[in-house]
PDB file of the backbone (N, CA, C, O) and the ligand in Angstrom, with CONECT records:
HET     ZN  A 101       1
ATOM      1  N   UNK A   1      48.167 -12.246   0.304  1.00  0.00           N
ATOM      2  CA  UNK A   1      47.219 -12.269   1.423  1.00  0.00           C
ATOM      3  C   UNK A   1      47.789 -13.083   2.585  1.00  0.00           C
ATOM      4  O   UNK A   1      48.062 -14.280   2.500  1.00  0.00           O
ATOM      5  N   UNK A   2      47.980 -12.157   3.929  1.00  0.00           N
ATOM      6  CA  UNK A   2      48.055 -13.447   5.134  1.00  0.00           C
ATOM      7  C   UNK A   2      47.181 -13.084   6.274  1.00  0.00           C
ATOM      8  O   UNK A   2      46.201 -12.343   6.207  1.00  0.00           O
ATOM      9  N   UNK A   3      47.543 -13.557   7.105  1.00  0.00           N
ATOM     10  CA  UNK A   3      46.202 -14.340   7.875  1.00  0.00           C
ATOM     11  C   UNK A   3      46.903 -13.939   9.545  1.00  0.00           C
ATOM     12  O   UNK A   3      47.800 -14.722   9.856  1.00  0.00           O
ATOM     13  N   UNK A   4      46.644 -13.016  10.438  1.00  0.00           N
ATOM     14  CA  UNK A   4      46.956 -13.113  11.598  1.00  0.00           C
ATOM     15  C   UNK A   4      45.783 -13.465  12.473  1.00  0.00           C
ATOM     16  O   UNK A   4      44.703 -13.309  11.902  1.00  0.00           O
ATOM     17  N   UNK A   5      45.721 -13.881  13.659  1.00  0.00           N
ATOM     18  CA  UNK A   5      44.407 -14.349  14.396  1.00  0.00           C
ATOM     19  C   UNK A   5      43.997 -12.563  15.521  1.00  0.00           C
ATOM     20  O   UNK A   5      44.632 -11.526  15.709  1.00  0.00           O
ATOM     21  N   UNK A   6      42.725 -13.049  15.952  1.00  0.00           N
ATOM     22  CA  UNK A   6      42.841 -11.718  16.960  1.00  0.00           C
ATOM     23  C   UNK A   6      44.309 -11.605  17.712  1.00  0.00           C
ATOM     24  O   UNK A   6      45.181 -10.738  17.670  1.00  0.00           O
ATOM     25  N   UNK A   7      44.189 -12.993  18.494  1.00  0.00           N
ATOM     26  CA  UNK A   7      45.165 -13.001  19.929  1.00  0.00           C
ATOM     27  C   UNK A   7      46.334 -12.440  19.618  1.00  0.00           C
ATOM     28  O   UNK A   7      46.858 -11.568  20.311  1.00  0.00           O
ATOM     29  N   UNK A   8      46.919 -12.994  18.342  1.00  0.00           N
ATOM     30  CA  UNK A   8      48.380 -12.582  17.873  1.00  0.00           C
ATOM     31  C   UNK A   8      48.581 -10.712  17.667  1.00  0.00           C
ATOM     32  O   UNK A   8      49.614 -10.097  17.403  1.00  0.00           O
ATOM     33  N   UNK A   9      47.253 -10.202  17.891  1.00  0.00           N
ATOM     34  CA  UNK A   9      47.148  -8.740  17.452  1.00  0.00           C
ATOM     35  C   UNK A   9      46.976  -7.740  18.907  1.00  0.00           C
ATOM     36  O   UNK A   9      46.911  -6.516  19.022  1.00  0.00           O
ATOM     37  N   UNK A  10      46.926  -9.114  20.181  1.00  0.00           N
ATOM     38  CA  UNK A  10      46.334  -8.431  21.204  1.00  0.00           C
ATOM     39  C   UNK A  10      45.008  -8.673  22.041  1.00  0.00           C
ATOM     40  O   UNK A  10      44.686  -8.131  23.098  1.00  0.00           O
ATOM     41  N   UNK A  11      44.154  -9.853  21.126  1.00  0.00           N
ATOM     42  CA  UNK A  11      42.989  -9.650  21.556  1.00  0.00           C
ATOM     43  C   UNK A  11      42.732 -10.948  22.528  1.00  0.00           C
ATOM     44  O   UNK A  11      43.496 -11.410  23.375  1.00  0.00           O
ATOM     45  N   UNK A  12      41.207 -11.468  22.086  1.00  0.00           N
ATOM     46  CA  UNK A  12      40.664 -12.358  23.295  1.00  0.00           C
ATOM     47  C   UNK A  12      40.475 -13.832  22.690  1.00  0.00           C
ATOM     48  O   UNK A  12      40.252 -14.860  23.329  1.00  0.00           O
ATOM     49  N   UNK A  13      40.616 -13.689  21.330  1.00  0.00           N
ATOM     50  CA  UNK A  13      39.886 -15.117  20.357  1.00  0.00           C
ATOM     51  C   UNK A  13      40.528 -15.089  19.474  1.00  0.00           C
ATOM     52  O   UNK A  13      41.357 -14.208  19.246  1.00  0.00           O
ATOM     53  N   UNK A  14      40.248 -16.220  18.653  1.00  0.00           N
ATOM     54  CA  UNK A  14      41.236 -16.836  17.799  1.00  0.00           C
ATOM     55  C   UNK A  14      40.466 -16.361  16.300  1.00  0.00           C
ATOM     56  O   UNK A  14      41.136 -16.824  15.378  1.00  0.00           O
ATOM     57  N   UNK A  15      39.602 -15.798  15.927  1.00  0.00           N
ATOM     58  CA  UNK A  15      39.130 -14.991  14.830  1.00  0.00           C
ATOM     59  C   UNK A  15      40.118 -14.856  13.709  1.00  0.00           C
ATOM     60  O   UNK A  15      41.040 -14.189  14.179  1.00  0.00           O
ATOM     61  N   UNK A  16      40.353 -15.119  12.615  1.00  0.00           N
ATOM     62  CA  UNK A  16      41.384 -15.005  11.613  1.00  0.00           C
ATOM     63  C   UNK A  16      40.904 -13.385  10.926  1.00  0.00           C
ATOM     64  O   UNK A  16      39.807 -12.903  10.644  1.00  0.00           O
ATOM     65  N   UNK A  17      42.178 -12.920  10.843  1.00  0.00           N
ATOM     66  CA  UNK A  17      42.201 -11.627   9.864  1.00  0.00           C
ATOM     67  C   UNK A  17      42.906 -11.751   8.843  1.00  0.00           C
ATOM     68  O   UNK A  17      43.955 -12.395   8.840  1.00  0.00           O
ATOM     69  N   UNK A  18      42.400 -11.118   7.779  1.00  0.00           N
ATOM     70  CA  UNK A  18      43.328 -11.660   6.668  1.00  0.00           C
ATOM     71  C   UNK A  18      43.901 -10.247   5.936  1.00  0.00           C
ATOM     72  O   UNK A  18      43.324  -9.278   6.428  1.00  0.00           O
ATOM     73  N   UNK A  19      44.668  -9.948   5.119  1.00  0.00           N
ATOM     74  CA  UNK A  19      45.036  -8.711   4.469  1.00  0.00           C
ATOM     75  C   UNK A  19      46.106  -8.906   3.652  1.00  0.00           C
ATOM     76  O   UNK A  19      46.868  -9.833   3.927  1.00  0.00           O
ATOM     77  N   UNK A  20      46.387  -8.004   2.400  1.00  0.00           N
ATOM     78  CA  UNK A  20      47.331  -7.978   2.237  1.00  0.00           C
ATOM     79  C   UNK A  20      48.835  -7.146   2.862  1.00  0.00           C
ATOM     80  O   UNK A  20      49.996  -7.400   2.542  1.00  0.00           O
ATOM     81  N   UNK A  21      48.493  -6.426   3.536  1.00  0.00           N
ATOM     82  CA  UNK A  21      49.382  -5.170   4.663  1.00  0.00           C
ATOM     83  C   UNK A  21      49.671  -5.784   6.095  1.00  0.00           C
ATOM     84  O   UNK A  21      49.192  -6.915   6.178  1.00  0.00           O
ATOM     85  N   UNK A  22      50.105  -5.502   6.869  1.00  0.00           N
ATOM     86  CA  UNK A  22      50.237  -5.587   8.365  1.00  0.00           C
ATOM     87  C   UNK A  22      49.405  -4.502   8.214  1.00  0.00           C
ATOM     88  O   UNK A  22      48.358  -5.021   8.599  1.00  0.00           O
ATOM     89  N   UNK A  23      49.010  -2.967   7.832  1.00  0.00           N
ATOM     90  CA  UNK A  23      47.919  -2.197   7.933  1.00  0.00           C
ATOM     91  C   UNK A  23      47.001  -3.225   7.660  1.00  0.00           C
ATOM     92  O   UNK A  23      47.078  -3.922   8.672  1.00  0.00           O
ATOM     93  N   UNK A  24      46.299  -3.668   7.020  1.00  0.00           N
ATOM     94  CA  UNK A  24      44.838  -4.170   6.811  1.00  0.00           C
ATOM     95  C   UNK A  24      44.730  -4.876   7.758  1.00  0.00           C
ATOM     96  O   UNK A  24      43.590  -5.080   8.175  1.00  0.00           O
ATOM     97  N   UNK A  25      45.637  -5.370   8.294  1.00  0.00           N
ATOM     98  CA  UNK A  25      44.686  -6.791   9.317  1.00  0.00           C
ATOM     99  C   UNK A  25      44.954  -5.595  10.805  1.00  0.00           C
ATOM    100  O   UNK A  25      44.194  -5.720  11.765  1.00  0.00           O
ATOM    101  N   UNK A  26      46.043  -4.526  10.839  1.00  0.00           N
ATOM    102  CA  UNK A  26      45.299  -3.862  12.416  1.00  0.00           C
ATOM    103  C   UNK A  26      44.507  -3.037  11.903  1.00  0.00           C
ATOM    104  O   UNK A  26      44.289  -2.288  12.856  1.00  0.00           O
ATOM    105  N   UNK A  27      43.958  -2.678  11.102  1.00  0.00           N
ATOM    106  CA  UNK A  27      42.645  -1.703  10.397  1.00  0.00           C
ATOM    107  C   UNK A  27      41.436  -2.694  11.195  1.00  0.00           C
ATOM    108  O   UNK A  27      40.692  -2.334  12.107  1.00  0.00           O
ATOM    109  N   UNK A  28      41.514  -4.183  10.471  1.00  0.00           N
ATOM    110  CA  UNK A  28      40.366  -4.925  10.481  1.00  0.00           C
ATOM    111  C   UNK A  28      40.142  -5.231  11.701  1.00  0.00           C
ATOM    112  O   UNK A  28      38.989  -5.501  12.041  1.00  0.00           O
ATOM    113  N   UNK A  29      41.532  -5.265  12.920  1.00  0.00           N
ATOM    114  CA  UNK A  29      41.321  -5.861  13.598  1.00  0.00           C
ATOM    115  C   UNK A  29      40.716  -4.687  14.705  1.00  0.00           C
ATOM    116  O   UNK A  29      39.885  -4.967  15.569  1.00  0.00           O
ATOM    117  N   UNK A  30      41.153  -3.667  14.553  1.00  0.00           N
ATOM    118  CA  UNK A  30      40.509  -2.134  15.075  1.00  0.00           C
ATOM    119  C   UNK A  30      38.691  -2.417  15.100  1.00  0.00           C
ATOM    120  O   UNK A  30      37.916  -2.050  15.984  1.00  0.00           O
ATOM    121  N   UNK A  31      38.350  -3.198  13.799  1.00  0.00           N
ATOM    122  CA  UNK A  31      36.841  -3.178  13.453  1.00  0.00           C
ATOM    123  C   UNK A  31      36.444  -4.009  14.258  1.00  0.00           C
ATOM    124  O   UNK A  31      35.445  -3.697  14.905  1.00  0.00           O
ATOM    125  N   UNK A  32      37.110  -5.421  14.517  1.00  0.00           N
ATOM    126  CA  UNK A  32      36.468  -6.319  14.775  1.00  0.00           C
ATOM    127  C   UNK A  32      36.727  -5.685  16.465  1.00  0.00           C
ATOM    128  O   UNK A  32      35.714  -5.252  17.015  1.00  0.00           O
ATOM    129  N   UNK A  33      37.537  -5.655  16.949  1.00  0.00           N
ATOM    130  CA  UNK A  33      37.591  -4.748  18.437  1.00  0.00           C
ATOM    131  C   UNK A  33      36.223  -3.342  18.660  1.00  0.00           C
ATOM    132  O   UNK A  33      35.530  -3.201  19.668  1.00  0.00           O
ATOM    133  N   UNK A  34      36.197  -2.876  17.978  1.00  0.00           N
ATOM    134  CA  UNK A  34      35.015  -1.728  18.099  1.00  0.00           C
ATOM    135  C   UNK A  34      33.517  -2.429  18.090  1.00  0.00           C
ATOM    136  O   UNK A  34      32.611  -1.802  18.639  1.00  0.00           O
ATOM    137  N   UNK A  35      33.195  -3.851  17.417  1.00  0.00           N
ATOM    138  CA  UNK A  35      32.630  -4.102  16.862  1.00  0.00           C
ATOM    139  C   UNK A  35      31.958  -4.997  18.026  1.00  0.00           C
ATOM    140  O   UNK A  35      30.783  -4.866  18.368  1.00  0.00           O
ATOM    141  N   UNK A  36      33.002  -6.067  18.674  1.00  0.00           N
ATOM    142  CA  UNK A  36      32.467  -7.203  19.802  1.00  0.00           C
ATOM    143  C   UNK A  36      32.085  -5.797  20.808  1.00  0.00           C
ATOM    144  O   UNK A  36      30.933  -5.455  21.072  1.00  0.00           O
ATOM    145  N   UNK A  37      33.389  -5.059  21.308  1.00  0.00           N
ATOM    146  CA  UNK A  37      32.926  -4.772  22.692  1.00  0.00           C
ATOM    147  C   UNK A  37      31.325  -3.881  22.388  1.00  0.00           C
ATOM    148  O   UNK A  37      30.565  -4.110  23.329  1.00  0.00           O
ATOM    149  N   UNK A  38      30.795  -3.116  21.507  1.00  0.00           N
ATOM    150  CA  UNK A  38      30.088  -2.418  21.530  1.00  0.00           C
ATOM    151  C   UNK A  38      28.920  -3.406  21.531  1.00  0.00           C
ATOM    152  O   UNK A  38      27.961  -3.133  22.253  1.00  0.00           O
ATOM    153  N   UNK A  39      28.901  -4.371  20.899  1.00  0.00           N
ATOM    154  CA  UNK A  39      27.829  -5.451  21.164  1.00  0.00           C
ATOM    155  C   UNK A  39      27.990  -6.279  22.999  1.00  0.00           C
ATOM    156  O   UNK A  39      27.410  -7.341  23.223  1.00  0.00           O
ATOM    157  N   UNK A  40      28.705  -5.682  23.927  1.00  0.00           N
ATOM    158  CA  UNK A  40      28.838  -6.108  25.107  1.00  0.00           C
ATOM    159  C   UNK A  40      29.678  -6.771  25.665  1.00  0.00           C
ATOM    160  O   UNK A  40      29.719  -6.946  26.883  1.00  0.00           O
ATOM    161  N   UNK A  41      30.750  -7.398  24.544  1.00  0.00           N
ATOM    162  CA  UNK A  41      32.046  -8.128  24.964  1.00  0.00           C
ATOM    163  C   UNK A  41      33.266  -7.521  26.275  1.00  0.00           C
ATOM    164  O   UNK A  41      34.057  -6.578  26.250  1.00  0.00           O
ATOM    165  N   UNK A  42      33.053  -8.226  27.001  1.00  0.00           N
ATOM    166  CA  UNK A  42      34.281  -7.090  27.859  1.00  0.00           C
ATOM    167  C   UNK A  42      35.721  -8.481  27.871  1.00  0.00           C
ATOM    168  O   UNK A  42      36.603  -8.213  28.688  1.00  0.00           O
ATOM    169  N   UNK A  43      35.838  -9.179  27.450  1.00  0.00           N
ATOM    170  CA  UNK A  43      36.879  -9.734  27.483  1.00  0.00           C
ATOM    171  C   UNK A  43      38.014  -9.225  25.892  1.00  0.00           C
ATOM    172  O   UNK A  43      39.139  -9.611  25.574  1.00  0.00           O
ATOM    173  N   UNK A  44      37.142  -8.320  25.283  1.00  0.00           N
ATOM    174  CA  UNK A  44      38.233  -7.514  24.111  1.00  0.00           C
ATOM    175  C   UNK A  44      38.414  -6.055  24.516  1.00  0.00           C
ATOM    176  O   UNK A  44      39.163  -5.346  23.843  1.00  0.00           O
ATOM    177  N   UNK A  45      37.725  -5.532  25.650  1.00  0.00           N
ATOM    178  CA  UNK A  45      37.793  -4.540  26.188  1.00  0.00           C
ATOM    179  C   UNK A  45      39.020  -4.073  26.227  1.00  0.00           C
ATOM    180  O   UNK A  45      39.301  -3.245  25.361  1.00  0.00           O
ATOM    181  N   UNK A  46      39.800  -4.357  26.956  1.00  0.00           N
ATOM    182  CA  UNK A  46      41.278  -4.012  26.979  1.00  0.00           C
ATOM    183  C   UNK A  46      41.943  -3.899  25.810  1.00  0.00           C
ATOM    184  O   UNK A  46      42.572  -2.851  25.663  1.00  0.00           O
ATOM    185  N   UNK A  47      41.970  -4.600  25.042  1.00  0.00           N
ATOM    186  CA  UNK A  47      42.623  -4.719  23.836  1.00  0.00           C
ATOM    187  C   UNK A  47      42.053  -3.406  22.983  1.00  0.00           C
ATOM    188  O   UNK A  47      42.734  -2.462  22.583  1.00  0.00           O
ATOM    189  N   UNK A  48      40.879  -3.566  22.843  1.00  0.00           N
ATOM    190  CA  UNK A  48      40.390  -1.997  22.696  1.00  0.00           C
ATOM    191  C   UNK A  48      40.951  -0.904  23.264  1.00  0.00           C
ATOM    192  O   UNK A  48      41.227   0.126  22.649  1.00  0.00           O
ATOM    193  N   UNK A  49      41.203  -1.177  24.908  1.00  0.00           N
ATOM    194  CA  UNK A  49      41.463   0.460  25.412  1.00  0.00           C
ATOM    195  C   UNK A  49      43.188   0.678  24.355  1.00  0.00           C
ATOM    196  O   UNK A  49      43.634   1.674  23.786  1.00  0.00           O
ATOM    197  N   UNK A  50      43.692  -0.605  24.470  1.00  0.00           N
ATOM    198  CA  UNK A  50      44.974  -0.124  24.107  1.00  0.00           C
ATOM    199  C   UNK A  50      44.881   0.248  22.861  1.00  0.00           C
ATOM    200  O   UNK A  50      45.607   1.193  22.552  1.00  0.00           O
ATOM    201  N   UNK A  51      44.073  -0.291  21.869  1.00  0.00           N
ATOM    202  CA  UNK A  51      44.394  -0.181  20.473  1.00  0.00           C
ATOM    203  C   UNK A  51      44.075   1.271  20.254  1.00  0.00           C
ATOM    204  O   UNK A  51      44.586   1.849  19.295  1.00  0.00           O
ATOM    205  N   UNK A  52      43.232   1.927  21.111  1.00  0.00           N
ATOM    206  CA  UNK A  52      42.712   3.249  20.958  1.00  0.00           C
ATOM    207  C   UNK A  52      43.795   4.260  21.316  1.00  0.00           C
ATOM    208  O   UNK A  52      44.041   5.316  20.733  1.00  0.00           O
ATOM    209  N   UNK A  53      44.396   3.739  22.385  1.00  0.00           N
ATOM    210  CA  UNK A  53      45.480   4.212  22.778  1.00  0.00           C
ATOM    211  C   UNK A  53      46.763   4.625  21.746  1.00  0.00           C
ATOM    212  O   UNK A  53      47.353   5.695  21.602  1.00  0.00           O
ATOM    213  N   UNK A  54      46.911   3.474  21.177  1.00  0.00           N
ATOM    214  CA  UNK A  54      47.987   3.834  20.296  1.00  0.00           C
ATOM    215  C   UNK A  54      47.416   4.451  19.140  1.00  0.00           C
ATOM    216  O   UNK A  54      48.068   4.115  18.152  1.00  0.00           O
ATOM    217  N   UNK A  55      46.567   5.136  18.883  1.00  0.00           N
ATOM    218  CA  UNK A  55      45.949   5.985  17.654  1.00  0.00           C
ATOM    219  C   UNK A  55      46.014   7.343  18.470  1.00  0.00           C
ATOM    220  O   UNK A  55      45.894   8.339  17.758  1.00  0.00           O
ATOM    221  N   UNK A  56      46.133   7.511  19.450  1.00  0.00           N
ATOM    222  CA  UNK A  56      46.223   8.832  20.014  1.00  0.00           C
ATOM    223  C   UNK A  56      47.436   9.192  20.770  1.00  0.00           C
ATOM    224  O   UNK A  56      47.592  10.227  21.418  1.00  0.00           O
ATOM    225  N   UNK A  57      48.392   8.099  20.599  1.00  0.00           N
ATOM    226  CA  UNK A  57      49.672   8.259  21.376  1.00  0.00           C
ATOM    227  C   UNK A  57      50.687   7.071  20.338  1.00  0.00           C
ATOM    228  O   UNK A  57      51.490   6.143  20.439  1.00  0.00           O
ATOM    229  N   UNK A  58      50.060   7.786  19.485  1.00  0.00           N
ATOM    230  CA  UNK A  58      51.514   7.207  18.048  1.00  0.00           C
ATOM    231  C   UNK A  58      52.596   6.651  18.310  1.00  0.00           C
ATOM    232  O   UNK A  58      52.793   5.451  18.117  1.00  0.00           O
ATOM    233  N   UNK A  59      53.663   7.661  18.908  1.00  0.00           N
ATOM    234  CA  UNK A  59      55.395   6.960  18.910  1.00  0.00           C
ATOM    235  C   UNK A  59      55.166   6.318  20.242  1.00  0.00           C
ATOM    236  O   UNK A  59      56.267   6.114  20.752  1.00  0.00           O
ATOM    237  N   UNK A  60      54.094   5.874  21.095  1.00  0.00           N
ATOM    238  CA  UNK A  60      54.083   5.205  22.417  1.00  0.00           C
ATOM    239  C   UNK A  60      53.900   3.910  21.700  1.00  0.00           C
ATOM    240  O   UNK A  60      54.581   2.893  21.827  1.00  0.00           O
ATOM    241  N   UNK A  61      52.432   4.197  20.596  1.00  0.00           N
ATOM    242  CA  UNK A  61      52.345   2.775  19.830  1.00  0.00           C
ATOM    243  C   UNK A  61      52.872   2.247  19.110  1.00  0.00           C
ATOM    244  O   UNK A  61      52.517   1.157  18.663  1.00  0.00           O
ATOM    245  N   UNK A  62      54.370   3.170  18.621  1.00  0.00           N
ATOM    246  CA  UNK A  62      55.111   2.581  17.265  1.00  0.00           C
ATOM    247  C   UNK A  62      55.979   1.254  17.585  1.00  0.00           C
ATOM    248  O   UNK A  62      56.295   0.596  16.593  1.00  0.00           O
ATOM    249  N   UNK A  63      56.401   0.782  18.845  1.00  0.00           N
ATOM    250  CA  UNK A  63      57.154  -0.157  19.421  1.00  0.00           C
ATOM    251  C   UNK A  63      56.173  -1.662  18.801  1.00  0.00           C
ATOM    252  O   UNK A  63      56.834  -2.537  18.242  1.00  0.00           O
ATOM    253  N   UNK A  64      54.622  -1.868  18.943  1.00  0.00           N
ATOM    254  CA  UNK A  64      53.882  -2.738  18.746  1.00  0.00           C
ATOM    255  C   UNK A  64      53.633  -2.470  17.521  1.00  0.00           C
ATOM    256  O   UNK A  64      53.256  -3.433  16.853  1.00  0.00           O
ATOM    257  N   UNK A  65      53.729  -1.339  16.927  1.00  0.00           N
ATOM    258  CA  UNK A  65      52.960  -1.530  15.539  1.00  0.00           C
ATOM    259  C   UNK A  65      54.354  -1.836  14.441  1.00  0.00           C
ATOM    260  O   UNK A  65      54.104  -2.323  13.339  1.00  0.00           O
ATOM    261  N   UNK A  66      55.767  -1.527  14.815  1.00  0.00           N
ATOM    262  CA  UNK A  66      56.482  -1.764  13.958  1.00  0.00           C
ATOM    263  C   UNK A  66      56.941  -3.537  14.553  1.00  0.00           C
ATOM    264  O   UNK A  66      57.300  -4.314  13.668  1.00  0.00           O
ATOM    265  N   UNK A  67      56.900  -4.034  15.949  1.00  0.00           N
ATOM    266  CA  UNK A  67      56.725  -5.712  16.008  1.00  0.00           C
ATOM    267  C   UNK A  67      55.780  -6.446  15.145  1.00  0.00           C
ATOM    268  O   UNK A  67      56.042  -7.544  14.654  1.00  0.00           O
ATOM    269  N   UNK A  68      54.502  -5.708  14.950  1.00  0.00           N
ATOM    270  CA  UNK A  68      53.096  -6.412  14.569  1.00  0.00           C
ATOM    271  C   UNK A  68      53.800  -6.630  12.949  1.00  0.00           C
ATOM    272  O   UNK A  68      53.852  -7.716  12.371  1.00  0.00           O
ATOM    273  N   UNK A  69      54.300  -5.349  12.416  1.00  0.00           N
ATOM    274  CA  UNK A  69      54.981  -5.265  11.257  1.00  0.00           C
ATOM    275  C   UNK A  69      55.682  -6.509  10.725  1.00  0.00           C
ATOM    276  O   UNK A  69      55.513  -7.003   9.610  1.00  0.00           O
ATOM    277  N   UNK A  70      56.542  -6.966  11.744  1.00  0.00           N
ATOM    278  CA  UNK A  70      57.734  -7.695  11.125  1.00  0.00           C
ATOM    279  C   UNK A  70      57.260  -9.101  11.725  1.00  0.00           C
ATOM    280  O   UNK A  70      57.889 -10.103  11.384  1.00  0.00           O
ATOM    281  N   UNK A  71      56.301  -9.206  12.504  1.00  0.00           N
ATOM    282  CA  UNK A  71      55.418 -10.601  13.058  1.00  0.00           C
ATOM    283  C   UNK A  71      54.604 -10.617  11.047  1.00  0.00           C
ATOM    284  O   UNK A  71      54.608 -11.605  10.314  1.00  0.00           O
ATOM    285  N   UNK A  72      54.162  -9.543  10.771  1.00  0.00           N
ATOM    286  CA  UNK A  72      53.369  -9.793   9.818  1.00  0.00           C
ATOM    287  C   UNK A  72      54.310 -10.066   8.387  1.00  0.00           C
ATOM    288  O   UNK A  72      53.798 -10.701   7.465  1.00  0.00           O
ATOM    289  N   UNK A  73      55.492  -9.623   8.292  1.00  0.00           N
ATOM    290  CA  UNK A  73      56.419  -9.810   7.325  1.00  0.00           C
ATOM    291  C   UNK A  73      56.558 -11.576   7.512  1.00  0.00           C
ATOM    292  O   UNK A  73      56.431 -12.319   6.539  1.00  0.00           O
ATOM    293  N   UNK A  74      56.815 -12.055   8.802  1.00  0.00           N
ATOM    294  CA  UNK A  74      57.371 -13.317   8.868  1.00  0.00           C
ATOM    295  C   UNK A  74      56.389 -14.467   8.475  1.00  0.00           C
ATOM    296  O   UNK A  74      56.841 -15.603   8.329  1.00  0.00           O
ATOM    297  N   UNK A  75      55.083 -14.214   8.304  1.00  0.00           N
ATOM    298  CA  UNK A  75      54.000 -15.071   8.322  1.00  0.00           C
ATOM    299  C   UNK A  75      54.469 -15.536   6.481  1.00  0.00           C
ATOM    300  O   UNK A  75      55.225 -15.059   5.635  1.00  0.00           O
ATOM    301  N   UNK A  76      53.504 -16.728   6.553  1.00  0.00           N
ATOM    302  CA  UNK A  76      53.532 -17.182   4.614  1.00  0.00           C
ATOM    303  C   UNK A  76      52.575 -16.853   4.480  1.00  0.00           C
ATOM    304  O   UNK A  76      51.776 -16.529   5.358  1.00  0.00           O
ATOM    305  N   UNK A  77      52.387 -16.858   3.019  1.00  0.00           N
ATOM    306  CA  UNK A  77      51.156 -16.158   1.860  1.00  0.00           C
ATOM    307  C   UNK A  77      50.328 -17.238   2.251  1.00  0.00           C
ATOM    308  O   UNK A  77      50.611 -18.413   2.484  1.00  0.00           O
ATOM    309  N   UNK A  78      49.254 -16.624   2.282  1.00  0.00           N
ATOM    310  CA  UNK A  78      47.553 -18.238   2.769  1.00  0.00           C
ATOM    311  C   UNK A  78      47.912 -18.734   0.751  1.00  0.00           C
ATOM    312  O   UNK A  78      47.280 -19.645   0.217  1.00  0.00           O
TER     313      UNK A  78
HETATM  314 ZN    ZN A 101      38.613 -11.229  18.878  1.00  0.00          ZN2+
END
C-alpha cells in the first residue's frame, strides 16, 4: 500500500490516496475529482478537465500517466 496526496496527482489539496497500484490511487483520485467539483469545488476543476481529458485522449495522457507510474514506483510502502 502507498500513499500519494491529491496535489502530487494534479489537484488542489493535500487529501492522501492510498492504493496498492499507481492505477488505484488515479482511479481514486478520478473519484475524489468527480466528487469535490460536483459538490461545487472549482479550485479541482481543472484538474478534472484534464483528468477527463486524458481518458479520452489516451497516448496524449500516456506521458503523465506513465510519470505518475514511476513517481508511484519511487514512493515507500505506508
Ligand atoms: Zn483534492
Amino acid at each position: 500500500m502507498k500513499t500519494m496526496t491529491c496535489q502530487q496527482l494534479g489537484g488542489a489539496c493535500d487529501l492522501r490516496l492510498s492504493g496498492d497500484t499507481a492505477d488505484d490511487v488515479i482511479k481514486a483520485q478520478d473519484q475524489h475529482l468527480r466528487a469535490v467539483v460536483a459538490e461545487g469545488d472549482t479550485a479541482h476543476a481543472p484538474a478534472l478537465k484534464e483528468m477527463t481529458g486524458r481518458w479520452k485522449h489516451p497516448i496524449a495522457g500516456m506521458g503523465w500517466y506513465k510519470n505518475t507510474k514511476k513517481e508511484f514506483a519511487a514512493l515507500p510502502e505506508d
